[in-house]
N, C-alpha and C positions, 0 to 999 in steps of 0.2 A: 504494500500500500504506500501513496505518498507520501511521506512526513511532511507534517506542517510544517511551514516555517514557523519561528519564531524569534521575537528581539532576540537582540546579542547576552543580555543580561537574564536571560530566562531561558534554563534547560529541556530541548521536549524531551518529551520521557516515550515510550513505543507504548502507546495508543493500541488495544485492538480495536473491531471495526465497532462497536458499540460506543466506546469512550471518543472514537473521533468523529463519530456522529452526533455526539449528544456535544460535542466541544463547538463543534460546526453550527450546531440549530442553535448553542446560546448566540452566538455572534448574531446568525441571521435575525433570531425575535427580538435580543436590542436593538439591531438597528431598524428592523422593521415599526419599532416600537418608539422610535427618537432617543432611545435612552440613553442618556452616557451612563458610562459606568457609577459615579457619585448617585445616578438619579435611582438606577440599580440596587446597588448598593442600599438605599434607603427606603426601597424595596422593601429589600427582604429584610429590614429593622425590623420596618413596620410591623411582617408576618414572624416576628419570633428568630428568622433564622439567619443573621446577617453574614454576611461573604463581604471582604473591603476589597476595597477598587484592586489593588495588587491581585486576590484573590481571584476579584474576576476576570482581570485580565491575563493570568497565567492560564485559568479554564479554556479562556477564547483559543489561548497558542498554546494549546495540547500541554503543558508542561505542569497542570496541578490536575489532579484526576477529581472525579466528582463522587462523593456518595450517594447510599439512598436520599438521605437528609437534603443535603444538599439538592438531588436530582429532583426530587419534592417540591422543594421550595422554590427552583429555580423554575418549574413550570407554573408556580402557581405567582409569582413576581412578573414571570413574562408573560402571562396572558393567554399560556399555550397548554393546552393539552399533553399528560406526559405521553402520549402516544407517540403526538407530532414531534415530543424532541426524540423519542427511541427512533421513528422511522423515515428521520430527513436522511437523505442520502446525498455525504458531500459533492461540490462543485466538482472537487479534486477525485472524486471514486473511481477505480478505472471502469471502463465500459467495455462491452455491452453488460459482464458479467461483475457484481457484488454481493459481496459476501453483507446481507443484509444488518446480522447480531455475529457478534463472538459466538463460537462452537453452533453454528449453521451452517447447512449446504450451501456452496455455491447458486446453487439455482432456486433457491427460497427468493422471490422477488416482496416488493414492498404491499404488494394486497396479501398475499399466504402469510406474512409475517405480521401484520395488524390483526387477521384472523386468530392466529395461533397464542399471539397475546391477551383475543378477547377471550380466550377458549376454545375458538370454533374448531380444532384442530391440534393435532401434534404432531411429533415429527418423525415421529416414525414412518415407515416406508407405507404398511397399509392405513395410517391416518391421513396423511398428506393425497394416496390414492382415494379415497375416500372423499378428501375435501374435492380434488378438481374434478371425480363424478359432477358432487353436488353442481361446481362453478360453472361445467361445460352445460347442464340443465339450466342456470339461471342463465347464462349467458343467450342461451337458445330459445328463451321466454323473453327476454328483452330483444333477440332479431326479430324477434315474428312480431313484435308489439311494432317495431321501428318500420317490418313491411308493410304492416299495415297503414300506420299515419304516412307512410309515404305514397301510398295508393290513395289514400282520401285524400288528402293535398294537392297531386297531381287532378284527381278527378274534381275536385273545387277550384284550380287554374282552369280549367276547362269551361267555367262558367265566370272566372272572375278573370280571362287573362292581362297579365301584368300586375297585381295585385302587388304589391312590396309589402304585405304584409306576413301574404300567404310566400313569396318567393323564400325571404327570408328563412320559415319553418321550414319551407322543402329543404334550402339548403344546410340548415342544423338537421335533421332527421338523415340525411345523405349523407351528413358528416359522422353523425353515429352511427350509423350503418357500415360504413368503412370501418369505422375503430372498432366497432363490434367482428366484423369479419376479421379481421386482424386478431383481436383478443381469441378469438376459438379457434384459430389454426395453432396460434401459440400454447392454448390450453390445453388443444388435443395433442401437439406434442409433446410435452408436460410430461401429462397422464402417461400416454402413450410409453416413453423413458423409465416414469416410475412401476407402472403395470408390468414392464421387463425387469425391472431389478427387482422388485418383491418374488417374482417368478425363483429369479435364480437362488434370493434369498430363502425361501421355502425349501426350495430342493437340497441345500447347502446341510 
């Protein structure tokens, strides 16, 4: 993974992929949030659990690690959901492929891992099988829903043509439509990958 940089006066320390996510989304939700560090900082007074500027500026450059406490408090300062800081995935992550949490597959992406945190799921090989059944059935319930508005849509231009209102939905409805198709070739391959390894893992 890439090491962050960080000031000259501050050591990073080797981050796994969890701690440098969660170091990543504090940055992003201060600044998403205007906050300088002081305003931060006064924050988490407020809530009982204070972190000083140094503090949170070593967080931001990978070089002070976070705790529960800490990880707590610092979503509840920044405004964010601790999901969204477990499951931002750095600027810097390589691609296509991330290792979503420490001790996860490779190929766990960011929807199976917000799952498996709410419960829906574990990670075992027949869990995970299990979950992208499920996903490839929702998946396949929300195309047929998107066929449809795209066929009444088409067939209410037919009566309204040029409409910019009606255009518009057609072309959101056709934009999800795409990404829907896309998501279930990905999810069939998935499945597909894991339905093989559980195979071999059975026989083993």
């Amino acid at each position: 993974m890439t090491q962050k940089k960080t000031p000259k006066d501050m050591k990073p320390l080797e981050l796994g992929p969890t701690g440098f996510a969660v170091a990543d989304a504090v940055r992003k939700y201060r600044q998403n949030n205007d906050y300088t560090y002081a305003q931060l900082e006064q924050r988490l007074t407020e809530i009982g659990h204070r972190i000083p500027v140094l503090g949170l500026r070593r967080i931001e450059a990978a070089a002070r690690r976070v705790d529960m406490d800490d990880f707590i408090a610092l979503a509840a300062a920044l405004n964010a959901s601790p999901m969204a800081l477990l499951a931002n995935v750095p600027a810097e992550a390589p691609t296509p492929e991330y290792q979503m949490a420490t001790g996860l597959p490779d190929d766990v992406g960011p929807q199976e891992f917000q799952a498996w945190v709410r419960g829906e799921t574990d990670m075992s090989l027949k869990g995970r099988t299990e979950y992208w059944k499920r996903e490839i059935q929702r998946i396949e319930r929300a195309m047929e829903r998107d066929q449809q508005e795209i066929a009444r849509l088409r067939e209410d231009l037919t009566q309204h043509p040029g409409d910019p209102d009606l255009l518009g939905r057609l072309h959101w409805a056709e934009g999800r439509e795409v990404d829907g198709n896309k998501a279930y070739a990905e999810a069939e391959k998935l499945l597909a990958d894991l339905q093989e390894r559980l195979k071999d893992e059975e026989y083993e």
